[in-house]
Structure formats: structure tokens, C-alpha cells
N, C-alpha and C positions, 0 to 999 in steps of 0.2 A: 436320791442323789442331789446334791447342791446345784445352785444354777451357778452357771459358768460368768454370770452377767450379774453386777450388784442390782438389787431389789430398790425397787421407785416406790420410797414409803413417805403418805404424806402427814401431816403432823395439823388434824386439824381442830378450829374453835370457832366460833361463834362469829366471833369479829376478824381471826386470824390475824392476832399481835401478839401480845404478852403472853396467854395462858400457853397458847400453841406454839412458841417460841419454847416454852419449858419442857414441851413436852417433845419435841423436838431433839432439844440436846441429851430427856432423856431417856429417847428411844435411840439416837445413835449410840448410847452409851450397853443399852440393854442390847445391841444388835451388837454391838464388839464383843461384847462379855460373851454373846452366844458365836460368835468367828463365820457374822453375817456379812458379808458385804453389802453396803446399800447406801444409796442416794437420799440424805431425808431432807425433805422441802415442809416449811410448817405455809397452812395458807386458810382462808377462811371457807365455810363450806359451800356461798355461791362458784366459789374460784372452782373448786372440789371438783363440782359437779361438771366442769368438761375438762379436768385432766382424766388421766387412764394409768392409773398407777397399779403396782400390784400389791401393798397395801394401804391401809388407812389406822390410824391409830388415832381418836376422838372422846371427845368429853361423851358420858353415855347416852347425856340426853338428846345427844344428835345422832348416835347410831342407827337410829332409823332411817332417817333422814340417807344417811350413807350408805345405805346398804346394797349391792348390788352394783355400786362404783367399782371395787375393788375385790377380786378375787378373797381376799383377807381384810375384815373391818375390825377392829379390837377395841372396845370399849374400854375406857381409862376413868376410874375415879380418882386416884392419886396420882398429880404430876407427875410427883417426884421419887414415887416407888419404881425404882429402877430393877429391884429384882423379881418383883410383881409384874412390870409391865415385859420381862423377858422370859417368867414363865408361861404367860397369857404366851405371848411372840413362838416359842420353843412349841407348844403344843400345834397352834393353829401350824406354824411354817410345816412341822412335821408333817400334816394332814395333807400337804399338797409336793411334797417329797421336796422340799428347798432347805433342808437341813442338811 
């Protein structure tokens, strides 16, 4: 069942500017296409680490790093694959019944 409440998804990088800015607009873009409600905030991964979001969407080679932040971490190698990063989104959200 969907949550009633849009999803706190954080949009993160390294330095949390540019890259996580891209990737950012396009996970709200992969979370409309899937008729997600959600909050996306891009921020670097010190920041990360004392929000409590429910997920994270991040360059892969900080997935480690993330893990265990957020109920949902998704590793992104291409920015800008929008329908990549909303099949990755459609699976994991599924697992935790937010579809």
C-alpha cells in the first residue's frame, strides 16, 4: 500500500553541489513517472549522516558509506538515466510496500 505521506529522499554526493543537484531533479522526475509522492533534498554525505530520511539515492561509490541511513540506499551510476534510476526506485520501493 502507498504511504499516505510523501517520501524524504535525499539526493546525495560527495561535496553535495552540482553532481547531487542532478541527480536530484532526476529522481524527482523518476519518482513522478512512478506517481511517488516525495520530498527530494540533494546534500553532501557529512550532512546525510544526521538526517533520517527514507531514502537515499547516491554516487555508488559512497553507498557504503550510506548504508543503514535510510531504510532505501540506491546506488546511481548515471545522473541522468531517469528511467534507470526509477526502475532501481519501483523495485526497492516495492520491497517495503510504498508503491
Amino acid at each position: 500500500m502507498p504511504r499516505s505521506e510523501p517520501l524524504q529522499v535525499l539526493a546525495v554526493c560527495g561535496v553535495g553541489m552540482g553532481s547531487s543537484l542532478i541527480l536530484k531533479m532526476t529522481a524527482e522526475d523518476a519518482l513522478r513517472d512512478l506517481g511517488v509522492a516525495a520530498r527530494v533534498e540533494n546534500t553532501d554525505i557529512s550532512s546525510a549522516r544526521s538526517m533520517s530520511p527514507d531514502v537515499i539515492v547516491g554516487q555508488g561509490m559512497h553507498t557504503d558509506e550510506l548504508a543503514g541511513l535510510a531504510p532505501v540506499v540506491v546506488a546511481v551510476t548515471n545522473f541522468l538515466d531517469k528511467e534507470g534510476l526509477a526502475a532501481q526506485l519501483r523495485e526497492r520501493l516495492a520491497e517495503h510496500d510504498w508503491l
